[in-house]
N, CA, C and O atoms as CSV, one atom per row, in Angstrom:
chain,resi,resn,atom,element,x,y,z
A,1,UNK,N,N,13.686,-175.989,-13.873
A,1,UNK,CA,C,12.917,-176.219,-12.661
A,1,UNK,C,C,12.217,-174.920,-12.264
A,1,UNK,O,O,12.922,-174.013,-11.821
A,2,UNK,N,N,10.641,-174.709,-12.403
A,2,UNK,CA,C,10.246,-173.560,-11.464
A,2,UNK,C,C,10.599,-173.576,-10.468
A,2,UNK,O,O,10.854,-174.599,-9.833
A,3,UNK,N,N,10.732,-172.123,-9.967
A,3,UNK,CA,C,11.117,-171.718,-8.385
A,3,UNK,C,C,10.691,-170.184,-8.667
A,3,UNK,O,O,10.884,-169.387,-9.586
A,4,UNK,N,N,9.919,-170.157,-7.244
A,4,UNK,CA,C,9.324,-168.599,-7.218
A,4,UNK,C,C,10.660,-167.887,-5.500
A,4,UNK,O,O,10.820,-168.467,-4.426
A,5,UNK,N,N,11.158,-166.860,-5.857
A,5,UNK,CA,C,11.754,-165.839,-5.076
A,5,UNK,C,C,10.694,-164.332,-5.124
A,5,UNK,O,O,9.984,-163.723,-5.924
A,6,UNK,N,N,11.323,-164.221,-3.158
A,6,UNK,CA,C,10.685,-163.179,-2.977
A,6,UNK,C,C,11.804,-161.420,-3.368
A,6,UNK,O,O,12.955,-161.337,-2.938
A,7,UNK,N,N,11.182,-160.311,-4.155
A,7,UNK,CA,C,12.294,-159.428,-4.128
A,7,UNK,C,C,11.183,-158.531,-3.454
A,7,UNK,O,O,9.960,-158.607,-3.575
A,8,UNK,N,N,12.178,-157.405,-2.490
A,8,UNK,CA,C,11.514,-156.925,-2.030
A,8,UNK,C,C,12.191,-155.292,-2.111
A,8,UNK,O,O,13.320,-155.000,-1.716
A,9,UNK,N,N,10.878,-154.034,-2.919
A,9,UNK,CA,C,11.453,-152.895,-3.147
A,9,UNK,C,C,11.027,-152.045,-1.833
A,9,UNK,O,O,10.063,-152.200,-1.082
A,10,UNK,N,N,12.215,-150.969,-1.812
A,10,UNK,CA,C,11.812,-150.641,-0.159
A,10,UNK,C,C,12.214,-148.904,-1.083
A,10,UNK,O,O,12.857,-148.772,-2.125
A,11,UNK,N,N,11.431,-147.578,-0.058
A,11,UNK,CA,C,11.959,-146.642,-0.572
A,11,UNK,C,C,12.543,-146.050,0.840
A,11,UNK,O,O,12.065,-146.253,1.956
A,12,UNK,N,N,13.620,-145.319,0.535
A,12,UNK,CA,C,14.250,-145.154,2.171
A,12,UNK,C,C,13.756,-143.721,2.710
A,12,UNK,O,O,13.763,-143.571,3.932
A,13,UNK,N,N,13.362,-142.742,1.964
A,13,UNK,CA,C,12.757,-141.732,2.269
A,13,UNK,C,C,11.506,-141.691,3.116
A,13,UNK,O,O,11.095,-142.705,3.682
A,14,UNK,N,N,10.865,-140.455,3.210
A,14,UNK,CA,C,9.715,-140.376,4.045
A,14,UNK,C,C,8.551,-139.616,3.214
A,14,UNK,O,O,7.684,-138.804,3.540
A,15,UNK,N,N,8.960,-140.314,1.845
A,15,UNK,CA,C,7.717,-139.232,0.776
A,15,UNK,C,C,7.268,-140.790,-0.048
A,15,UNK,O,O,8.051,-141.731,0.074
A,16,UNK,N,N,6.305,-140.927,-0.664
A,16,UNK,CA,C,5.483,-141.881,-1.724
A,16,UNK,C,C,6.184,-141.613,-2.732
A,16,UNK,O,O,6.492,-140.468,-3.064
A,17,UNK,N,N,6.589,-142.905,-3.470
A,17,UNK,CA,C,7.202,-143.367,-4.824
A,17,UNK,C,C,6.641,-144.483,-5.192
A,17,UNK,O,O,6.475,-145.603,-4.707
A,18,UNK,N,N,6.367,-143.896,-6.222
A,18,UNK,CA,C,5.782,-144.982,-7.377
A,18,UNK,C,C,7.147,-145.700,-8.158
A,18,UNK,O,O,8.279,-145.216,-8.184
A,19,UNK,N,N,6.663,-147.112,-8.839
A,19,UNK,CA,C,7.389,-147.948,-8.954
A,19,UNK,C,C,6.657,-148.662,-10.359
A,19,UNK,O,O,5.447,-148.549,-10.556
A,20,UNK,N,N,7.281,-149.172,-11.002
A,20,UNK,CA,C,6.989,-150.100,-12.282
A,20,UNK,C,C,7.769,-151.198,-12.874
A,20,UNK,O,O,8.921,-150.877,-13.164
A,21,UNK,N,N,7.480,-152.241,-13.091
A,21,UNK,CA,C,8.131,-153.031,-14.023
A,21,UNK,C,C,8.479,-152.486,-15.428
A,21,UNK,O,O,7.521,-152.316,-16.182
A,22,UNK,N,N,9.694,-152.191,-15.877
A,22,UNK,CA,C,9.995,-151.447,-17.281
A,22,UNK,C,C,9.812,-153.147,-18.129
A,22,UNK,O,O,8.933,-153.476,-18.926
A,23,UNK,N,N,10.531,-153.662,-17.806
A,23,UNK,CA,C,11.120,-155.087,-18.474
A,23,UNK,C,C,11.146,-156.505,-17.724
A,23,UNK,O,O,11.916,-156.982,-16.890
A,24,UNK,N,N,10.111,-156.936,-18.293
A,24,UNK,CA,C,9.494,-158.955,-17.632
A,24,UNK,C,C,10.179,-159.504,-18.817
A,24,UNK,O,O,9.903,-159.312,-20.001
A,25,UNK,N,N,10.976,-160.113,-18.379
A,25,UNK,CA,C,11.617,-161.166,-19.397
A,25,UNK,C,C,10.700,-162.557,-19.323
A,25,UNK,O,O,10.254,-163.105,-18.315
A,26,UNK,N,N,10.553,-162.982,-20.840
A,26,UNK,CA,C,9.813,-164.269,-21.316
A,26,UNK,C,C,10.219,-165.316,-19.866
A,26,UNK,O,O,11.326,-165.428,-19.339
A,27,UNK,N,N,9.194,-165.853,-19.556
A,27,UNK,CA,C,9.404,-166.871,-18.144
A,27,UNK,C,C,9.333,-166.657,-16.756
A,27,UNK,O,O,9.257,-167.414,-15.788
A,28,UNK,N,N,9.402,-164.724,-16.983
A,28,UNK,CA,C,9.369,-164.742,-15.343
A,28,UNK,C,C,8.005,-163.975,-15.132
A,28,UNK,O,O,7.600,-163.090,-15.886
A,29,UNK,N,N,7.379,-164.413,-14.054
A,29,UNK,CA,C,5.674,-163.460,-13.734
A,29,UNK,C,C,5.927,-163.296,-12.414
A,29,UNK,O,O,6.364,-164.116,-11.607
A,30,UNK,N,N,5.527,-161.851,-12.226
A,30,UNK,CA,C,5.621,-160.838,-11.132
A,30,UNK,C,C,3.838,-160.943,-10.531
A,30,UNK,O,O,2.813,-161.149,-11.181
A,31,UNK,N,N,4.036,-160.707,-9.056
A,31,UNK,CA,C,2.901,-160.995,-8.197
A,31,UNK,C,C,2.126,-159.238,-8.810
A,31,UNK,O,O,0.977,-159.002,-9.185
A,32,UNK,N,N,3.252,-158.364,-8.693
A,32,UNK,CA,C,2.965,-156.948,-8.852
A,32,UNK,C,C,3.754,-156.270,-10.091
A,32,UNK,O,O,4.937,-156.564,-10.262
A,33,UNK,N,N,3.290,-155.626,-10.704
A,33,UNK,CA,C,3.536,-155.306,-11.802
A,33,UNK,C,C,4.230,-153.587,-11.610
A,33,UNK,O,O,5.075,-152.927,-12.215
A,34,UNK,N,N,3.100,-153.304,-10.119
A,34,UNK,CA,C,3.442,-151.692,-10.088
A,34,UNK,C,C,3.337,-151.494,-8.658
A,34,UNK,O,O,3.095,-152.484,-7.969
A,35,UNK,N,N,3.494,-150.261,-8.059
A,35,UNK,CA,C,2.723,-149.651,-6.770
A,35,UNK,C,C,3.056,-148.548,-6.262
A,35,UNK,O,O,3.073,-147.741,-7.191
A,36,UNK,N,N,3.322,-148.066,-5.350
A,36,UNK,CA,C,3.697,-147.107,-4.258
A,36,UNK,C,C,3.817,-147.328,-3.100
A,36,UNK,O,O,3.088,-147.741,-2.199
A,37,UNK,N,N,5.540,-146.781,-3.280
A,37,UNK,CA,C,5.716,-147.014,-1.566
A,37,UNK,C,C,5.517,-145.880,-0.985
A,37,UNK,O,O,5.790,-144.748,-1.384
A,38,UNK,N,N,4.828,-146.368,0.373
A,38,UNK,CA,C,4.112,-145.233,1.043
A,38,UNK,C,C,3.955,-145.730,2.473
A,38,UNK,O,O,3.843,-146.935,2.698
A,39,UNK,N,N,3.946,-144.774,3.490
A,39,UNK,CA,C,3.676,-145.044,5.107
A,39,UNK,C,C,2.730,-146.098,5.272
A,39,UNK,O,O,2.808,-146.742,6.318
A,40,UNK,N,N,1.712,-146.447,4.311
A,40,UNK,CA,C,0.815,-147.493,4.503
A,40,UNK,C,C,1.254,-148.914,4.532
A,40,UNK,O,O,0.771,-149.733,5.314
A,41,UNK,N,N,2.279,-149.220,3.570
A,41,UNK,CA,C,3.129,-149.834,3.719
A,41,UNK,C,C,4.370,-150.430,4.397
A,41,UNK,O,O,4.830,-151.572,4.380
A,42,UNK,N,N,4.799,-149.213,5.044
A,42,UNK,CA,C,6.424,-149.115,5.732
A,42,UNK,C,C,7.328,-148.747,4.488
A,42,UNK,O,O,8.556,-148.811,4.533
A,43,UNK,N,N,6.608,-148.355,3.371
A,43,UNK,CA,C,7.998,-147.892,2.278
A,43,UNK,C,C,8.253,-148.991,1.591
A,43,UNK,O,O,9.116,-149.052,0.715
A,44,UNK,N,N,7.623,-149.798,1.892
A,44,UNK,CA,C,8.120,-151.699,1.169
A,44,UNK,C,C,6.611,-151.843,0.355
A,44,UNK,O,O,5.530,-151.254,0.383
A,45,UNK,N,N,7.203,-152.966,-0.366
A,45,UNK,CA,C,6.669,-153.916,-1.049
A,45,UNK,C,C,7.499,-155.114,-1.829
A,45,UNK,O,O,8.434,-155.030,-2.624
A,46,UNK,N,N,6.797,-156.266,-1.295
A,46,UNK,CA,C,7.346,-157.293,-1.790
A,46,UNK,C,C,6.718,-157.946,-2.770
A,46,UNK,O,O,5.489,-157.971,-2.836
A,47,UNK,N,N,7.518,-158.553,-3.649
A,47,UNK,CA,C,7.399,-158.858,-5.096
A,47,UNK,C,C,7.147,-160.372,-4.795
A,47,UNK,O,O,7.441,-160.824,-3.689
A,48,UNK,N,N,6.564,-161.217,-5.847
A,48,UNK,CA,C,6.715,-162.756,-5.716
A,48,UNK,C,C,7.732,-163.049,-7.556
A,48,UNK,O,O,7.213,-163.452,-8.596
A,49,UNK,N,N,8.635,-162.817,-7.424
A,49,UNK,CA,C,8.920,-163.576,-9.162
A,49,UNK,C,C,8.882,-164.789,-9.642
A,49,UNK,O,O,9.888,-165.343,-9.201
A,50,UNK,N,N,8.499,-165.264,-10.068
A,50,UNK,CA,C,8.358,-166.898,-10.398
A,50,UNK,C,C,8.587,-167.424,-12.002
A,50,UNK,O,O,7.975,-167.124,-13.027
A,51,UNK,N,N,9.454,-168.116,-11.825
A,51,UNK,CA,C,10.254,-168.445,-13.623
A,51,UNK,C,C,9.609,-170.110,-13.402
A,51,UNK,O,O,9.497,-170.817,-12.401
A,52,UNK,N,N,9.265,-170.318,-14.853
A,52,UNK,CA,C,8.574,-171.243,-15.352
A,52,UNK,C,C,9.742,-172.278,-15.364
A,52,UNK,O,O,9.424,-173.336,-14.822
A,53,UNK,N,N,11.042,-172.232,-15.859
A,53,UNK,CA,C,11.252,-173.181,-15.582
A,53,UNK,C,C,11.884,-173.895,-16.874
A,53,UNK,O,O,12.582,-174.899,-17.017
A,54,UNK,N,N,11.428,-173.098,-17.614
A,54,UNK,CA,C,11.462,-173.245,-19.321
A,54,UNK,C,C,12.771,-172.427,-19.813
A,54,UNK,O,O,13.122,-171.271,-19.575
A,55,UNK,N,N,13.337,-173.409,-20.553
A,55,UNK,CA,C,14.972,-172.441,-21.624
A,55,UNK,C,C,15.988,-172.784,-21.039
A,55,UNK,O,O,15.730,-173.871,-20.522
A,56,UNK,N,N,17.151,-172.449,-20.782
A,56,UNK,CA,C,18.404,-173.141,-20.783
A,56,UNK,C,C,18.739,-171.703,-19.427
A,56,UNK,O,O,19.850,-171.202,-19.255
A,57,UNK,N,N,17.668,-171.372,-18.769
A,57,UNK,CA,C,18.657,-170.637,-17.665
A,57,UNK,C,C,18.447,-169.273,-17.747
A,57,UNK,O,O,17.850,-168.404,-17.111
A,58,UNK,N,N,19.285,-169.393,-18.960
A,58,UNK,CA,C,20.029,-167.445,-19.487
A,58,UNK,C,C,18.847,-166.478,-19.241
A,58,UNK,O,O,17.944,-167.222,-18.860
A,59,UNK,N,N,18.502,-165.546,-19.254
A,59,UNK,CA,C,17.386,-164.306,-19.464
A,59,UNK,C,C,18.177,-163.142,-19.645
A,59,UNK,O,O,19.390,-163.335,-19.730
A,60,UNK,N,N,17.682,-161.761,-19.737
A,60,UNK,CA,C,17.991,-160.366,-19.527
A,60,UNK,C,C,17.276,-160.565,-18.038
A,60,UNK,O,O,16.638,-161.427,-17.434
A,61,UNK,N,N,17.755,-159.305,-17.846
A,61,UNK,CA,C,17.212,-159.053,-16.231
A,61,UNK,C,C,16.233,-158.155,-16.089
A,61,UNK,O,O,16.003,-157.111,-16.699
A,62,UNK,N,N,15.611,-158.762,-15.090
A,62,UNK,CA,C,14.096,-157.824,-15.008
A,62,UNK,C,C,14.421,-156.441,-14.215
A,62,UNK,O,O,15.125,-156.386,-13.206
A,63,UNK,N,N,13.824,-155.397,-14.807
A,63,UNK,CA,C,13.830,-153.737,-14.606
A,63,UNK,C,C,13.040,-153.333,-14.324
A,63,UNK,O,O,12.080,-153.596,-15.048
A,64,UNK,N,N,12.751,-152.407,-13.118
A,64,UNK,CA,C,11.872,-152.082,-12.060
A,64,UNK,C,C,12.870,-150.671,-12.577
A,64,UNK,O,O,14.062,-150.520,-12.847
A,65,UNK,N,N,11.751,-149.850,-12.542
A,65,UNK,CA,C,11.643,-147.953,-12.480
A,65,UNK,C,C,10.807,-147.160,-11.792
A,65,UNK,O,O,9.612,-147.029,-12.057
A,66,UNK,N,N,11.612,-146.413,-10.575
A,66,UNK,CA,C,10.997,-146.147,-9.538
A,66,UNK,C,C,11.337,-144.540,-10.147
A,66,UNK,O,O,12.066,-144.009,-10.985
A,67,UNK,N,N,10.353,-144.181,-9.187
A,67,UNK,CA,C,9.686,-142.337,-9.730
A,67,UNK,C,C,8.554,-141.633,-10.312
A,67,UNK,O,O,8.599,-140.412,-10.464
């Protein structure tokens, strides 16, 4: 069954960090791939992930690398 969840990366500091997807596992598509959290923001950004829906469930887990 597709179903899209919201994840949401926050940085707790008071400096800009950049952020990346290392690892999208087959089925799941990200609204954002990358960005920077920054005062323009509030330090956040929220993700949309959305799995197709397709395969028996299982995946690896998706990896976000901040720095």
């Amino acid at each position: 069954m597709p179903e899209t969840k919201t994840l949401t990366v926050i940085q707790y500091g008071a400096s800009p960090l950049r952020w990346s997807a290392e690892q999208v596992p087959a089925g799941l598509r990200l609204s954002h791939a990358e960005g920077t959290l920054d005062a323009n923001g509030g330090y956040e950004q929220r993700i949309a992930v959305s799995y197709d829906g397709k395969g028996d469930g299982t995946m690896p887990g998706l990896q976000l690398r901040c720095g």
